[in-house]
N, C-alpha and C positions, 0 to 999 in steps of 0.2 A: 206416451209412456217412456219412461228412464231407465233402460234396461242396468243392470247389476254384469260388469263383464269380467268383474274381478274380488276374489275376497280372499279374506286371512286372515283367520285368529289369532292374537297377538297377546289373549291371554284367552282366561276362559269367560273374562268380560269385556275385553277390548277387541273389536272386529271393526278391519280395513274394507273398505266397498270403493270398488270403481268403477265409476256410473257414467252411461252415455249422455250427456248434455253439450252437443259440439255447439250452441247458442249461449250457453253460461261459460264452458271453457275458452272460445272465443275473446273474451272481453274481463274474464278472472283476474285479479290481482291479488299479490300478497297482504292479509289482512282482511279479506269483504268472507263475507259469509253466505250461505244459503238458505232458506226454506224448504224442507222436504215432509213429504204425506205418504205416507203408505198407501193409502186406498182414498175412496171418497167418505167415509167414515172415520177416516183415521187423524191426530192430533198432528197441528204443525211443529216442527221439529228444527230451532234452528241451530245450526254448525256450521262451522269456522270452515271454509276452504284448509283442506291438508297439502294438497296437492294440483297441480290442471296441464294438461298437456292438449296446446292449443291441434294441433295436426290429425289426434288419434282424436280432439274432439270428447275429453273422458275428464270429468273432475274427481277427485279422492277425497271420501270425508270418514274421518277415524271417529268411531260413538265406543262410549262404554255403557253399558247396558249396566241402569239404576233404575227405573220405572219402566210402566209397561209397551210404551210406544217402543221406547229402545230396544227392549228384549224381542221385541216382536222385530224390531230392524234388523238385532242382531242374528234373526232367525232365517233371514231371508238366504236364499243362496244365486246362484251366478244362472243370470235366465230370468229369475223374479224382476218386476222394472215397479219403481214409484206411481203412483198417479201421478202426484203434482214435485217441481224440481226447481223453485225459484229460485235468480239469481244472476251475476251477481250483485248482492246489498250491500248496505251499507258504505262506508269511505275507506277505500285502501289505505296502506301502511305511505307516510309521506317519508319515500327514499332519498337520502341525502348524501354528498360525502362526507361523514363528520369527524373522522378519524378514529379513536377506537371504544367500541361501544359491546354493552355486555345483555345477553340474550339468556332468558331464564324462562325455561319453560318443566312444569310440573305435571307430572300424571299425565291423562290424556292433554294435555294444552302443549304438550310435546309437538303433536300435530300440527296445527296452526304455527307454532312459532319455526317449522322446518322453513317453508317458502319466504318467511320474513328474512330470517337468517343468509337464505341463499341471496336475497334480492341486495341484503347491507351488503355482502360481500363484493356481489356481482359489482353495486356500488362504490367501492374503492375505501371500504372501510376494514378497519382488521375487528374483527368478529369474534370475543371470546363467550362462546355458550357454558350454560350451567344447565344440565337435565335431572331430576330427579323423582322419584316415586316411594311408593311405601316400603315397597320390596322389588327383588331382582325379575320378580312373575310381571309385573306393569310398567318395568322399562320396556320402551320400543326404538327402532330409526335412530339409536347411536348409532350405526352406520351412516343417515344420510344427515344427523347433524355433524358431523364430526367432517363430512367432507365440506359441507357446508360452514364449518367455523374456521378461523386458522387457531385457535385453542378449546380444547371442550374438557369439562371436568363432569363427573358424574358422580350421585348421590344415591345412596338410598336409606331410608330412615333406620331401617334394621342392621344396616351393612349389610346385606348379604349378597351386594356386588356392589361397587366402585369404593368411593367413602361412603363413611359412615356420619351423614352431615343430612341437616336441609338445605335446602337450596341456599338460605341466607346466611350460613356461616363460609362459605369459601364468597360469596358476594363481598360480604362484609371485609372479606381479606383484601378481597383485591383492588377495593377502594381505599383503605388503607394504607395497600404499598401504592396503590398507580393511581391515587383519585383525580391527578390532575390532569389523566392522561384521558379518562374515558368521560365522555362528553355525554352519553345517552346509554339509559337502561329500557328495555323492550323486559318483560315478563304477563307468562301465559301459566295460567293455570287455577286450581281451585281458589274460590272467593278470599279466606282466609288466608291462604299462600300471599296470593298477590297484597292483600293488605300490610303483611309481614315485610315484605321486597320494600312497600313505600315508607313504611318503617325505618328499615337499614339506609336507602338510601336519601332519606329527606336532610339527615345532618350533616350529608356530604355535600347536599347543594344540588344536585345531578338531577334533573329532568327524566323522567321515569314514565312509561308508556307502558298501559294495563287494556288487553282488550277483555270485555266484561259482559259474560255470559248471566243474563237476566231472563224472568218469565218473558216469552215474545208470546202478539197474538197473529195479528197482521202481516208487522212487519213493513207497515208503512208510515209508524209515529200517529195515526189515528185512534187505537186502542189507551194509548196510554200505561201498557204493564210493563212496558221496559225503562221504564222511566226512576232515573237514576239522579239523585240530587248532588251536584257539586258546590263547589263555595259561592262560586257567583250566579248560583241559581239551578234550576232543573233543565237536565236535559234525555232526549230518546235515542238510546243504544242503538234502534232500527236504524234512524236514520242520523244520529249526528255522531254515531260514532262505528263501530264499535269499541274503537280506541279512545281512553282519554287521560289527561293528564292522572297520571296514582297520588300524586300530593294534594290533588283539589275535589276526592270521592270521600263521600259521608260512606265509610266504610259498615260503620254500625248498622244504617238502616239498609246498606245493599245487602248484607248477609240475612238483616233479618225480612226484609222482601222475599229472597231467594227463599226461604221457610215457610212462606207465606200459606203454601197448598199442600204443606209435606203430608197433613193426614188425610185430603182428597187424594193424591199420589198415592200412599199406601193402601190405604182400598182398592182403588183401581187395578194394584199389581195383584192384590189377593183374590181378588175375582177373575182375573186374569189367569193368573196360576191354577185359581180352581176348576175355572172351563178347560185347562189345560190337561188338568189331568183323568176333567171327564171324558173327552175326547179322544183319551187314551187308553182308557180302561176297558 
């Protein structure tokens, strides 16, 4: 069992878990992902490493609670443990010294792209992030991107904290003034976001790196549901990425894959809700 040793609400749908797995933190890299279950009943769940501290033995995975597996994650508290903790998957982030490179992470994909961030820098790269969300309620960890970047700008669509931008209007700028200075774009976050990013930066030329959260089943390329078609053919998020080039994704069919179970999901949360509130009554 994966005990829970740590939590925080970071909104009233985004909760931080820090989970004992000293056999996954061990061997964690920035980029690989996990598989996690609640119970022996419960759906595989998978998320992006946040965080991992090999010593204390404890990885961090940041969920925002959209369907019923999450809600039910996001309900757990400190003491509660997983059944099952797999990991870690997939191919870490390939750290390079490339000189300066720009780091965009949206909504929850803020998470994942913290440890990337620290690793280009730790790297000998100058790091300017771009974080943004809906509103000022679903920013998180500008504190530890910001120590993490040597520049960070911050977005929110409402304005109602940093600018008033998406992500890809201060991107756009700053390929603009500096495009010949930054060599590599890293961006995290919702499907559409990230489509956007490879947008702005395809006619600058710049190499662009999307990790891409897909239906998983396994999570060992045998199921076949994360399977993501690029230009030169198809390939499995589980295992041949999660990372992949954003100029070479059939953007259209990943979004509409992602769609794929939304009215099996919706059910599931209304039944879910409704035992919830028989239980309660």
């Amino acid at each position: 069992m994966y005990e829970i040793l740590e939590k925080a609400a970071f909104s009233d749908v985004t909760k931080m878990l820090v989970v004992k797995a000293p056999e996954v933190a061990r061997k964690a890299q920035a980029g690989e992902f996990v598989i996690v279950r609640i119970d022996d009943k419960g759906e595989r769940i998978p998320l992006t490493i946040a965080d991992f501290d090999r010593e204390a033995g404890t990885i961090t995975i940041i969920l925002q609670e959209v369907g019923k597996s999450t809600l039910q994650m996001g309900a757990m508290q400190v003491g509660d443990a997983f059944a099952n903790f797999v990991g870690p998957l997939g191919h870490a982030t390939e750290i390079e010294k490339l000189g300066s490179v720009v780091c965009v992470g949206g909504g929850v994909g803020i998470a994942p792209m913290y440890p990337i961030a620290r690793a280009l820098k730790d790297g000998g790269n100058h790091v300017i992030s771009i974080i943004g969300a809906r509103d000022k309620g679903l920013l998180f960890w500008e504190d530890k991107m910001r120590e993490a970047s040597h520049e960070l700008i911050v977005c929110t669509d409402d304005g109602s904290y940093g600018r008033k931008a998406l992500v890809t209007a201060p991107l756009k700028e700053i390929l603009e003034e500096r495009g010949d200075e930054i060599k590599r774009v890293w961006a995290i976050g919702p499907g559409i976001m990230m489509k956007f990013v490879a947008l702005t930066t395809e006619p600058f030329g710049v190499k662009t790196i999307v990790s891409l959260n897909t239906i998983m089943v396994d999570g060992t390329g045998m199921c076949g549901g994360c399977r993501v078609q690029l230009r030169d053919g198809a390939k499995f998020v589980c295992v041949d990425g999660p990372e992949f080039d954003a100029h070479q994704v059939d953007w259209e069919l990943l979004l509409a894959r992602q769609r794929f179970y939304q009215e099996e999901e919706r059910r599931a949360l209304e039944r879910y809700r409704s035992l919830l509130q028989v239980e309660t009554a």
